[in-house]
PAVEX-515587 format. One line per field, with one value per atom (N, C-alpha, C): residue number from 1; x, y, z. Coordinates in pm, whole numbers. Example, Ala and Ser with C-alpha at 12.3 -4.5 7.8 and 13.67 -1.06 7.14 Angstrom:
BEGIN
num <- (1 / 1 / 1 / 2 / 2 / 2) .
c1 <- (1319 / 1230 / 1320 / 1285 / 1367 / 1290) .
c2 <- (-569 / -450 / -330 / -225 / -106 / 3) .
c3 <- (780 / 780 / 780 / 708 / 714 / 787) .
***
This chain:
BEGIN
num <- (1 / 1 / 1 / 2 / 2 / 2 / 3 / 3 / 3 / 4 / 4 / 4 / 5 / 5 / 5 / 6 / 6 / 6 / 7 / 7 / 7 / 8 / 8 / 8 / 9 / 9 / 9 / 10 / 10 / 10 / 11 / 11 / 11 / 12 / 12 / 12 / 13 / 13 / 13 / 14 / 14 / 14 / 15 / 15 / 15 / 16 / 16 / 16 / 17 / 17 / 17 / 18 / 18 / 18 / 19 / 19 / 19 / 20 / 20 / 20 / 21 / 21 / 21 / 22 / 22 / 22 / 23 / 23 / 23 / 24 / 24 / 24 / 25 / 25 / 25 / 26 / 26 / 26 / 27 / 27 / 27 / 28 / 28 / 28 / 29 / 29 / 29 / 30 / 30 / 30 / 31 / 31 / 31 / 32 / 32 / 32 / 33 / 33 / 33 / 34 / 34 / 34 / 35 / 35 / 35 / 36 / 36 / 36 / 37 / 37 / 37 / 38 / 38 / 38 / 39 / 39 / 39 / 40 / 40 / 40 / 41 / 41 / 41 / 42 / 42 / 42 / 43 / 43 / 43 / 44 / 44 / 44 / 45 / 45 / 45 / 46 / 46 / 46 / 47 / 47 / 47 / 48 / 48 / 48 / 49 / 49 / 49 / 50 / 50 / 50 / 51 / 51 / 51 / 52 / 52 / 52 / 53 / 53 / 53 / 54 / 54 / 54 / 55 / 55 / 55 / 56 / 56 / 56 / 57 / 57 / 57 / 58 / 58 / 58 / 59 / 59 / 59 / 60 / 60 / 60 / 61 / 61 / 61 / 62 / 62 / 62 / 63 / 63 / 63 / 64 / 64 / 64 / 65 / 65 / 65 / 66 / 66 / 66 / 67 / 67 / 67 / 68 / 68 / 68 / 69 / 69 / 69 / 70 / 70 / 70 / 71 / 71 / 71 / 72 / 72 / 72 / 73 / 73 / 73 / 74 / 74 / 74 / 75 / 75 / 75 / 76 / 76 / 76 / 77 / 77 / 77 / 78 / 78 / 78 / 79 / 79 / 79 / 80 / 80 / 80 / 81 / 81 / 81 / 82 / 82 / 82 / 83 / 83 / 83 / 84 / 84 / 84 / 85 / 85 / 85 / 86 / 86 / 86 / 87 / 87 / 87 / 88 / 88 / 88 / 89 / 89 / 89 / 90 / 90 / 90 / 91 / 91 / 91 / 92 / 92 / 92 / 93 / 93 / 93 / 94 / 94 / 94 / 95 / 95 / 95 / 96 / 96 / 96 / 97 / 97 / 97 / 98 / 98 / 98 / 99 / 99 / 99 / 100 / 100 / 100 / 101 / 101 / 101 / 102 / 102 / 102 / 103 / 103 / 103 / 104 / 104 / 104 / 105 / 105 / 105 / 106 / 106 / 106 / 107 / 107 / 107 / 108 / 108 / 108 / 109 / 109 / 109 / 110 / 110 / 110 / 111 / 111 / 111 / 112 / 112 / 112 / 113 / 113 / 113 / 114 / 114 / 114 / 115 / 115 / 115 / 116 / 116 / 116 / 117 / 117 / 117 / 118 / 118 / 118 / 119 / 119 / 119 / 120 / 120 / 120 / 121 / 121 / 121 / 122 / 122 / 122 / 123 / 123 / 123 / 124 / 124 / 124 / 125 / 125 / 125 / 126 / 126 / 126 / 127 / 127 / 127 / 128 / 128 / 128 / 129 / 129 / 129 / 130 / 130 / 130 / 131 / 131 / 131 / 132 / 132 / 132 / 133 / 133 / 133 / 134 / 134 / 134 / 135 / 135 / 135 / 136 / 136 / 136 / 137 / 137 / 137 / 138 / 138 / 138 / 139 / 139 / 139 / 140 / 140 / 140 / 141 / 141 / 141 / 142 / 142 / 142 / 143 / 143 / 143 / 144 / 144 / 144 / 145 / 145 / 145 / 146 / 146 / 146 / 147 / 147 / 147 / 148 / 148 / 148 / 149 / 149 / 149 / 150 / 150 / 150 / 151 / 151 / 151 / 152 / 152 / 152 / 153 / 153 / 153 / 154 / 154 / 154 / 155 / 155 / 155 / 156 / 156 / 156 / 157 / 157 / 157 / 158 / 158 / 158 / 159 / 159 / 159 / 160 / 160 / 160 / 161 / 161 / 161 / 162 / 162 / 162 / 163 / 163 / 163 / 164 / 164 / 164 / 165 / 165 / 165 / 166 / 166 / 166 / 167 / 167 / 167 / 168 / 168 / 168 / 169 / 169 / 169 / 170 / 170 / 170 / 171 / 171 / 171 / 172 / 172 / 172 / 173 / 173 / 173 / 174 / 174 / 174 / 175 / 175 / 175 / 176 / 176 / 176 / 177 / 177 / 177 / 178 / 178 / 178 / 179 / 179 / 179 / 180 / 180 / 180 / 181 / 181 / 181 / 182 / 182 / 182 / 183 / 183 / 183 / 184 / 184 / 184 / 185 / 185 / 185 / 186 / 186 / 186 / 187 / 187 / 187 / 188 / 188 / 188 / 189 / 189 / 189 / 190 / 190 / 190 / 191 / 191 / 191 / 192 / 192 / 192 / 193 / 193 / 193 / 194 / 194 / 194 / 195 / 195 / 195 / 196 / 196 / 196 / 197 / 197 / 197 / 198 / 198 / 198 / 199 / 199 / 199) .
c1 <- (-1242 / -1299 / -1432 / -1416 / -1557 / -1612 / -1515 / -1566 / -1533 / -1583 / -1607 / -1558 / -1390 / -1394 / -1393 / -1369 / -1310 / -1299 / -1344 / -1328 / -1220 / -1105 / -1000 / -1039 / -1024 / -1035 / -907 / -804 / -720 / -739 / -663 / -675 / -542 / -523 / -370 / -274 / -355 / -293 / -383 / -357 / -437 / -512 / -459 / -551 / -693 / -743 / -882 / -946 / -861 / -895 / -1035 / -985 / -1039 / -1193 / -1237 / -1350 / -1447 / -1390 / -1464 / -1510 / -1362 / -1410 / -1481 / -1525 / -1585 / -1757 / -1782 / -1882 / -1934 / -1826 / -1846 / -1817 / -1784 / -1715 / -1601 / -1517 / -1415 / -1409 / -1542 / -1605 / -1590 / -1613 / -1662 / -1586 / -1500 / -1394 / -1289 / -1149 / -992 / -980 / -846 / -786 / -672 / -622 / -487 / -400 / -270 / -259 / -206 / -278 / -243 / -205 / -112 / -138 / -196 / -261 / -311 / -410 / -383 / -441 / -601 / -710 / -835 / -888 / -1000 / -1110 / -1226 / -1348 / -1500 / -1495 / -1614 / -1664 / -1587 / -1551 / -1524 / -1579 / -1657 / -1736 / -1844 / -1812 / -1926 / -1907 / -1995 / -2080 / -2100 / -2078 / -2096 / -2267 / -2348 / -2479 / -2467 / -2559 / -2579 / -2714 / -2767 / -2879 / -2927 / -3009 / -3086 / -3226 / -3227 / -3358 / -3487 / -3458 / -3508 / -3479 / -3602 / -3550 / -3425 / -3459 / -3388 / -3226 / -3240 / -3095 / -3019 / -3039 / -3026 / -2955 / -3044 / -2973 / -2891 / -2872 / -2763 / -2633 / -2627 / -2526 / -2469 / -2568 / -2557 / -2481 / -2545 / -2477 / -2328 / -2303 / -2208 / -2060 / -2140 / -2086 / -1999 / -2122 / -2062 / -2031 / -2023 / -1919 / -1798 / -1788 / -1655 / -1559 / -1644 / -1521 / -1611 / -1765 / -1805 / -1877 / -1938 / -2008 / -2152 / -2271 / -2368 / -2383 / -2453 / -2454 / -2600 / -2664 / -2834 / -2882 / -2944 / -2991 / -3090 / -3092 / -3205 / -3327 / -3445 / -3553 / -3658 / -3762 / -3844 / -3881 / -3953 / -3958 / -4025 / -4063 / -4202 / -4152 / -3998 / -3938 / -3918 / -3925 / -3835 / -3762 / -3659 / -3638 / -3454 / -3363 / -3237 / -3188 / -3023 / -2970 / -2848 / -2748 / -2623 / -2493 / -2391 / -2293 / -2174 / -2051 / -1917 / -1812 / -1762 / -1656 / -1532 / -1440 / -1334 / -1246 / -1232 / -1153 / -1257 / -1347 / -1437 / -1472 / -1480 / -1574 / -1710 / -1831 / -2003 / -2057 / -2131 / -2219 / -2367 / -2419 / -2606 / -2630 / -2708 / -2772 / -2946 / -2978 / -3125 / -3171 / -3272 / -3401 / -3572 / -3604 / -3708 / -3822 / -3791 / -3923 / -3918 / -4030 / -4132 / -4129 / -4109 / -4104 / -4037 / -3999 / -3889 / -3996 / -3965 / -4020 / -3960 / -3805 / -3741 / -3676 / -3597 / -3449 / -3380 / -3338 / -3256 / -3141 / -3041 / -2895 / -2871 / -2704 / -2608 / -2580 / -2689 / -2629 / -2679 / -2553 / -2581 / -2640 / -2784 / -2789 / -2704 / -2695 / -2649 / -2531 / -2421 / -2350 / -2296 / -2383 / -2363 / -2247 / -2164 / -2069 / -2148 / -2157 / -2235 / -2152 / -2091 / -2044 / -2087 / -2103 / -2077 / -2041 / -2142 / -2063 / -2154 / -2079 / -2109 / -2240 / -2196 / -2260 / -2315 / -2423 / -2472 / -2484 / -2516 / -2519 / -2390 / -2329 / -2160 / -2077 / -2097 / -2040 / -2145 / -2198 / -2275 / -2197 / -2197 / -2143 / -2020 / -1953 / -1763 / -1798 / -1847 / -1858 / -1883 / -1979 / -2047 / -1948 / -1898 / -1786 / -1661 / -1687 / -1562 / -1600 / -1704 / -1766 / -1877 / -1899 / -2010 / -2183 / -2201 / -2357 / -2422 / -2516 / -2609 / -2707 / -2735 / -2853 / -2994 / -2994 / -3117 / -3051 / -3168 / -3129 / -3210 / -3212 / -3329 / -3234 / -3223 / -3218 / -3081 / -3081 / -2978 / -2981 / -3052 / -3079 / -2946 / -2979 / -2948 / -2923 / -2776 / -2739 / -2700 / -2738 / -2650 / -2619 / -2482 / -2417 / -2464 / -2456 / -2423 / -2322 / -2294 / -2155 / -2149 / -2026 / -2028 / -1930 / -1893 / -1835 / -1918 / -1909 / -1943 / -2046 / -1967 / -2044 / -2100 / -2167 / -2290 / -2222 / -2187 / -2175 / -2271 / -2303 / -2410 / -2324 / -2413 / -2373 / -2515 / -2448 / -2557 / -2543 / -2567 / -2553 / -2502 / -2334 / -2255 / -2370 / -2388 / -2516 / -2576 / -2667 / -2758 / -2686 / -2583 / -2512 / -2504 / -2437 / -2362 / -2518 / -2598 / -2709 / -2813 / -2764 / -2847 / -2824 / -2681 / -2576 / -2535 / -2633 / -2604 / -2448 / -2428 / -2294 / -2281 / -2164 / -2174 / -2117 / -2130 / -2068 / -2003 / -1871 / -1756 / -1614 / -1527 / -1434 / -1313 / -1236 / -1055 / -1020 / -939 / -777 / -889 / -756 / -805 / -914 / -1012 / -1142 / -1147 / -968 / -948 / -1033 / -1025 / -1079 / -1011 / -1012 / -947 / -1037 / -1071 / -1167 / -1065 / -1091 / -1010 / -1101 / -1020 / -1175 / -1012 / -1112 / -994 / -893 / -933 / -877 / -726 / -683 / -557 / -624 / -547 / -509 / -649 / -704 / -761 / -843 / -874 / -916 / -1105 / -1149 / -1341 / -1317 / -1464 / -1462 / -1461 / -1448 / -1509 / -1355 / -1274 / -1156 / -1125 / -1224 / -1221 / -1139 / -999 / -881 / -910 / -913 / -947 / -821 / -748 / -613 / -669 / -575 / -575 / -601 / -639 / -688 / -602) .
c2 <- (9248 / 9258 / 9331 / 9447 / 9522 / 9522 / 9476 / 9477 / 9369 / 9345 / 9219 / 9358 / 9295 / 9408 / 9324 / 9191 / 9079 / 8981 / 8905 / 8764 / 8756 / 8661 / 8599 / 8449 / 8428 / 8268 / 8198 / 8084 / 8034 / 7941 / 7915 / 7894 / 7806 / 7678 / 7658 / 7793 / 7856 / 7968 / 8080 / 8249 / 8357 / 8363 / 8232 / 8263 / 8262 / 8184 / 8135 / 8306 / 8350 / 8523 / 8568 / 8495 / 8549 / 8463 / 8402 / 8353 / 8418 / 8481 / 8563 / 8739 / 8771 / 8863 / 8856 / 8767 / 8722 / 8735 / 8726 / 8711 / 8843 / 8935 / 9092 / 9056 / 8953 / 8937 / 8984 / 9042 / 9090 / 9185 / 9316 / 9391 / 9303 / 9160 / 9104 / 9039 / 8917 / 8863 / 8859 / 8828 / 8853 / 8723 / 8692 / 8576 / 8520 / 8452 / 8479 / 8302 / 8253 / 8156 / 8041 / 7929 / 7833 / 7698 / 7629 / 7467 / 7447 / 7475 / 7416 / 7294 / 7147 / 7034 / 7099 / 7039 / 7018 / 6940 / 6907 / 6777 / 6775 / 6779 / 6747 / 6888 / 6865 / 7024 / 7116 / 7235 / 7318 / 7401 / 7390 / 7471 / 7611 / 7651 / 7747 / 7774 / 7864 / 7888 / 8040 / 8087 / 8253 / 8261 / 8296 / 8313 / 8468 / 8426 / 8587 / 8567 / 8704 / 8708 / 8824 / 8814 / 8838 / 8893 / 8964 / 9005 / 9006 / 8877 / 8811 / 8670 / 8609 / 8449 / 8480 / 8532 / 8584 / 8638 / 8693 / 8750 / 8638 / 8553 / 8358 / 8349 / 8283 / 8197 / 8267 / 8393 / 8476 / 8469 / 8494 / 8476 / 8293 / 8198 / 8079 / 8032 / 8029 / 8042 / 8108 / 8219 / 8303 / 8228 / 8150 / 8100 / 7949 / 7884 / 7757 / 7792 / 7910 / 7952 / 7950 / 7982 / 8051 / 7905 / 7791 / 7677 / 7595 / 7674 / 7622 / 7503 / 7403 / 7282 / 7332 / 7289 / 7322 / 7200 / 7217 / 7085 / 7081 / 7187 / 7229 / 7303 / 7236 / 7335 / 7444 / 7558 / 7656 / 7604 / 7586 / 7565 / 7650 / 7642 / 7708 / 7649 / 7722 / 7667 / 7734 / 7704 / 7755 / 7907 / 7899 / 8056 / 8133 / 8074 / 8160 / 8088 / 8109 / 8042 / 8060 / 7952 / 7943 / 7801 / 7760 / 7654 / 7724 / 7597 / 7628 / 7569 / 7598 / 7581 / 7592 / 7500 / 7479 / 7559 / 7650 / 7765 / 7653 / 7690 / 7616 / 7571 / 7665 / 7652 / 7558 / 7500 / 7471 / 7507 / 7637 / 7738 / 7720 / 7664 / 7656 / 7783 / 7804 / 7969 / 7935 / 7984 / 7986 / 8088 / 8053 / 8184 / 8186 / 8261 / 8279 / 8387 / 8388 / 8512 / 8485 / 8561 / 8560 / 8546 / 8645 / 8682 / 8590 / 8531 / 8442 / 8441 / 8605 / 8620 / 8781 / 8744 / 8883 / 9014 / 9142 / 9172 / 9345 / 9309 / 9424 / 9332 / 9419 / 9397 / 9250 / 9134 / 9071 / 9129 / 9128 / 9178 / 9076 / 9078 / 8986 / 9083 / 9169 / 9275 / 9158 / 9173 / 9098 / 9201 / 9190 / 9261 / 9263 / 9099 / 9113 / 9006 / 9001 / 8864 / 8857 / 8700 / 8695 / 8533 / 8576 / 8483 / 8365 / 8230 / 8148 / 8081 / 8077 / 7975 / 7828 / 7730 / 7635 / 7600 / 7552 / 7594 / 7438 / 7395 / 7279 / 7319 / 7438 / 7443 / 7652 / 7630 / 7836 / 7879 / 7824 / 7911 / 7972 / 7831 / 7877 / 7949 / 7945 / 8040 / 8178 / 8201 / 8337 / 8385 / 8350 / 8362 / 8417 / 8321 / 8341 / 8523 / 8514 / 8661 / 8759 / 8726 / 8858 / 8903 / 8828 / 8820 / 8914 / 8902 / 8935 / 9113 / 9119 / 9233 / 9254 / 9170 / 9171 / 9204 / 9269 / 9294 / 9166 / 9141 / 9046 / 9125 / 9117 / 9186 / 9088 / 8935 / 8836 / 8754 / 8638 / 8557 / 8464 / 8347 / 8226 / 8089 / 8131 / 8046 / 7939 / 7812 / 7748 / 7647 / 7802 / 7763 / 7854 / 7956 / 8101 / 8213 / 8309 / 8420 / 8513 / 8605 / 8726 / 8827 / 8869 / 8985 / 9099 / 9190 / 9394 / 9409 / 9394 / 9446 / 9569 / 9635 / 9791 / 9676 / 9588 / 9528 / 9491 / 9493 / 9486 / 9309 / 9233 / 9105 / 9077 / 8994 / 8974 / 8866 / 8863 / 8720 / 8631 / 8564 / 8466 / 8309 / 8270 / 8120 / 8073 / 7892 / 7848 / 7690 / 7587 / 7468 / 7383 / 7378 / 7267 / 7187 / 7058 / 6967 / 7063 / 7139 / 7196 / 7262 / 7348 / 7382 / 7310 / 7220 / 7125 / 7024 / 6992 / 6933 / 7051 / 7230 / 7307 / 7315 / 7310 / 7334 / 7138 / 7049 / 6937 / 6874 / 6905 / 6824 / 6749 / 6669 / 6592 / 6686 / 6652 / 6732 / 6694 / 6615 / 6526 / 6625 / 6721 / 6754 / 6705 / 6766 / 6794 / 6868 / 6913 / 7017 / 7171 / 7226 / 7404 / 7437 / 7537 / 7555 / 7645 / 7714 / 7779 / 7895 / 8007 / 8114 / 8183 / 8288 / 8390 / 8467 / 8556 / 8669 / 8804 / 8886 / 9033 / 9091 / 9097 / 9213 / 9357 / 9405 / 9537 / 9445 / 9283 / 9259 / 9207 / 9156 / 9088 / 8937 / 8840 / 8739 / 8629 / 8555 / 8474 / 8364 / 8254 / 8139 / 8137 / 8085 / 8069 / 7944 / 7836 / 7746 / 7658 / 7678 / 7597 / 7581 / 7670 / 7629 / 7780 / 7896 / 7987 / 8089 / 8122 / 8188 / 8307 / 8398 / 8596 / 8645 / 8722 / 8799 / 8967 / 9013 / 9191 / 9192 / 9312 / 9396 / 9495) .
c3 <- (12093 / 11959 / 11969 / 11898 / 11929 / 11739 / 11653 / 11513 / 11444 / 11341 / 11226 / 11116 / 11082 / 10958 / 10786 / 10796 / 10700 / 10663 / 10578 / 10534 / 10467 / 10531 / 10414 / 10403 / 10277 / 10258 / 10179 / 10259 / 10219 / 10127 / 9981 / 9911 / 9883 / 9798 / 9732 / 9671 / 9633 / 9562 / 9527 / 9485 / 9521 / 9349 / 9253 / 9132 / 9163 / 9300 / 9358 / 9321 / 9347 / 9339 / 9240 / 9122 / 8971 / 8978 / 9071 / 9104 / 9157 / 9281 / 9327 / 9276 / 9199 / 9122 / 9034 / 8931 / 8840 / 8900 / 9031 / 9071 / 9155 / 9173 / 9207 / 9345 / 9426 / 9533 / 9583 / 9494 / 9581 / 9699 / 9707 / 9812 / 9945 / 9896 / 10071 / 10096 / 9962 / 10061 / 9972 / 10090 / 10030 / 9990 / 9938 / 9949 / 9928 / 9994 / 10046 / 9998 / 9941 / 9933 / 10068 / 10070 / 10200 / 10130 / 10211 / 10184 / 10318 / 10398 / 10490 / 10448 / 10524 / 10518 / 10546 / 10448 / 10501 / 10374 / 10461 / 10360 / 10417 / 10343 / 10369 / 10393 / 10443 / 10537 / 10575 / 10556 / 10628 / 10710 / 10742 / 10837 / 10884 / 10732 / 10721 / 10560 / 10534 / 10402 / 10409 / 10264 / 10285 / 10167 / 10231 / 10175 / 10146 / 9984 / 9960 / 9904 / 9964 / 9951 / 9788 / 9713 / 9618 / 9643 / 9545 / 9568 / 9511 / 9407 / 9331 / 9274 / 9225 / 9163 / 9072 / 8934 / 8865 / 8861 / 9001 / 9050 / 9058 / 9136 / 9211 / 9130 / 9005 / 8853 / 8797 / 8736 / 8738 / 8784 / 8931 / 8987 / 8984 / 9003 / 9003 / 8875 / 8797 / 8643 / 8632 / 8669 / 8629 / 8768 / 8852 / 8963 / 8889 / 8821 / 8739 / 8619 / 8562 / 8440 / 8454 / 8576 / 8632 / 8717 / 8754 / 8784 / 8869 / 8901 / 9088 / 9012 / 9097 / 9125 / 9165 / 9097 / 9167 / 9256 / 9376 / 9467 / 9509 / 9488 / 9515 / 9432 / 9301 / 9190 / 9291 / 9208 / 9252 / 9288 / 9334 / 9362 / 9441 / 9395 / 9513 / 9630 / 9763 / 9820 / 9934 / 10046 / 10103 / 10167 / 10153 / 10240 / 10092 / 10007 / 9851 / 9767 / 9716 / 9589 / 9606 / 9617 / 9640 / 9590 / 9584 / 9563 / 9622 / 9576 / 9659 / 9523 / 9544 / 9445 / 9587 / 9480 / 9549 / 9489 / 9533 / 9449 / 9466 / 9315 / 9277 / 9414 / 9535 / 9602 / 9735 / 9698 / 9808 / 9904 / 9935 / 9976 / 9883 / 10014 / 9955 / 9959 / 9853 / 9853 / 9842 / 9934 / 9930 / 9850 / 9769 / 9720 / 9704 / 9765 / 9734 / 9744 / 9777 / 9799 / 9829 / 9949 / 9986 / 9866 / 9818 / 9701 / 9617 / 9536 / 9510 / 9362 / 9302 / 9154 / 9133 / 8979 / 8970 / 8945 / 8991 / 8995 / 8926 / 8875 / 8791 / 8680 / 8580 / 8561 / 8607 / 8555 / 8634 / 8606 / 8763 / 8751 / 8781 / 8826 / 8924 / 9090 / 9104 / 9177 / 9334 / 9450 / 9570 / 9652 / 9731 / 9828 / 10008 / 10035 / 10152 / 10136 / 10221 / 10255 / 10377 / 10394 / 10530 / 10533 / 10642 / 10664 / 10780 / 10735 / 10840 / 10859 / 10994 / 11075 / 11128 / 11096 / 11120 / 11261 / 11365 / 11517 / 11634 / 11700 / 11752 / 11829 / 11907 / 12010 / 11993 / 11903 / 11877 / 12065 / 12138 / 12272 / 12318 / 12319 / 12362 / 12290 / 12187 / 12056 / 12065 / 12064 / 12084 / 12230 / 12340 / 12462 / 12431 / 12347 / 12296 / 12285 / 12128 / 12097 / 12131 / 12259 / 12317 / 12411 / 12482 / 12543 / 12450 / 12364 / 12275 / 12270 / 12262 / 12289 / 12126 / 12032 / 11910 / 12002 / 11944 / 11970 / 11882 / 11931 / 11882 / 11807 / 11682 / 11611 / 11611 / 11576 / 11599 / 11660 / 11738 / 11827 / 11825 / 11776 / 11768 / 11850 / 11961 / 12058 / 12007 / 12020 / 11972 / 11801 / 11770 / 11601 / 11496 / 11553 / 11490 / 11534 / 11502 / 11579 / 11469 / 11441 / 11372 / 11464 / 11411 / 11497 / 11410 / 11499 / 11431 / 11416 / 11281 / 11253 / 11138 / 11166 / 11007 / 10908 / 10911 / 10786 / 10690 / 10535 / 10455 / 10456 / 10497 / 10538 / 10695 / 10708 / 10842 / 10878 / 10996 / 11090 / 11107 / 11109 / 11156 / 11241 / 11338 / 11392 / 11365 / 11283 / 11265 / 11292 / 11314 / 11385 / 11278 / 11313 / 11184 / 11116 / 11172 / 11148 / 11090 / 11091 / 11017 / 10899 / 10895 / 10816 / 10672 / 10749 / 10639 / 10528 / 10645 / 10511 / 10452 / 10471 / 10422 / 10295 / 10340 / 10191 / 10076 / 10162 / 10048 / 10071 / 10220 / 10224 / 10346 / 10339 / 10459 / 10600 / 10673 / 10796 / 10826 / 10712 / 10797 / 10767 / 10820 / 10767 / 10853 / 10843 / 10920 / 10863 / 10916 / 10913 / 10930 / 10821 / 10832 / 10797 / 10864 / 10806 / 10680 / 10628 / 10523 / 10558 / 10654 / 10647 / 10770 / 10769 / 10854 / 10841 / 10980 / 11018 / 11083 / 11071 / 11099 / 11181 / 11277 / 11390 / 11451 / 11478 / 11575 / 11699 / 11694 / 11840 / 11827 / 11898 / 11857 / 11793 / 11785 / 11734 / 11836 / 11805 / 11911 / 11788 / 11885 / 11803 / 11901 / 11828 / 11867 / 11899 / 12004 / 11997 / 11960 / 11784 / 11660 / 11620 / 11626 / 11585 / 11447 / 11448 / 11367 / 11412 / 11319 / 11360 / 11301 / 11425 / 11431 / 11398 / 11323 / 11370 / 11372 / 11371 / 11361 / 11273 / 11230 / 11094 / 11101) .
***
């Protein structure tokens, strides 16, 4: 695996679809229908970043128009200003932004999305990938990892436990983590239990 080309996220069924388009998501992720068993946590969170307060509530709003749960109203806060919401299919979305106050236009426009993994152990899971052949773009020890990737969304490993109470949830799940990743490689599973196929 020398690329990150894809997010699929399994769903009961592909109406989950009209959620993410609704939110200008379809660019970053697919979605595909599963009955795969799962409950609680799944294991990671797709954060998108803003580039303003303004942008946040926008998308947040247009997020719980559309079916999601807020689970972390917006707030400020000593890094910037974010909350978190639960999309219909329970997939959690961070949304925030550095900046402090708006400073154009509010849109719904996303600047970045990064896919955060949920991972027992960020050393050994960084190891997995590099191994896999992902370049590491930042590295904060066994806090935080983003890869270099040309896909439209950012990899990140970030510590389940931490994960799960960033986003206002418990860190208790089972079954499928409901997501599929596409790289150039064949088929392979991560230590977390996150299933890669071909692209």
């Amino acid at each position: 695996m020398t690329t990150f080309e894809s997010v699929t996220l399994e769903a009961p069924d592909t109406t989950a679809a009209a959620f993410y388009n609704a939110l200008g998501l379809a660019p970053y992720v697919n979605v595909r229908a599963s009955d795969a068993p799962s409950t609680g946590f799944r294991g990671f969170a797709l954060s998108l970043v803003m580039s303003q307060p303004g942008n946040v509530d926008a998308i947040i709003n247009a997020a719980v128009e559309a079916g999601a749960t807020t689970l972390k109203p917006a707030t400020k806060s000593f890094w910037g200003y974010g909350g978190v919401v639960q999309a219909p299919d329970g997939t959690l979305l961070k949304v925030a932004t550095s900046a402090k106050k708006d400073s154009g236009p509010v849109s719904r426009q996303i600047d970045q999305v990064t896919l955060l993994l949920g991972v027992v152990d960020v050393k050994a899971s960084k190891r997995f990938y590099v191994d896999q052949g992902l370049p590491v773009a930042k590295s904060f020890g066994g806090k935080y990892v983003e890869f270099s990737t040309t896909s439209a969304v950012s990899l990140a490993l970030y510590p389940r436990r931490a994960l799960a109470k960033d986003a206002g949830v418990s860190e208790d799940g089972t079954g499928s983590h409901r997501i599929v990743l596409r790289s150039d490689a064949s088929v392979l599973t991560d230590p977390d239990g996150f299933v890669w196929e071909a692209a």
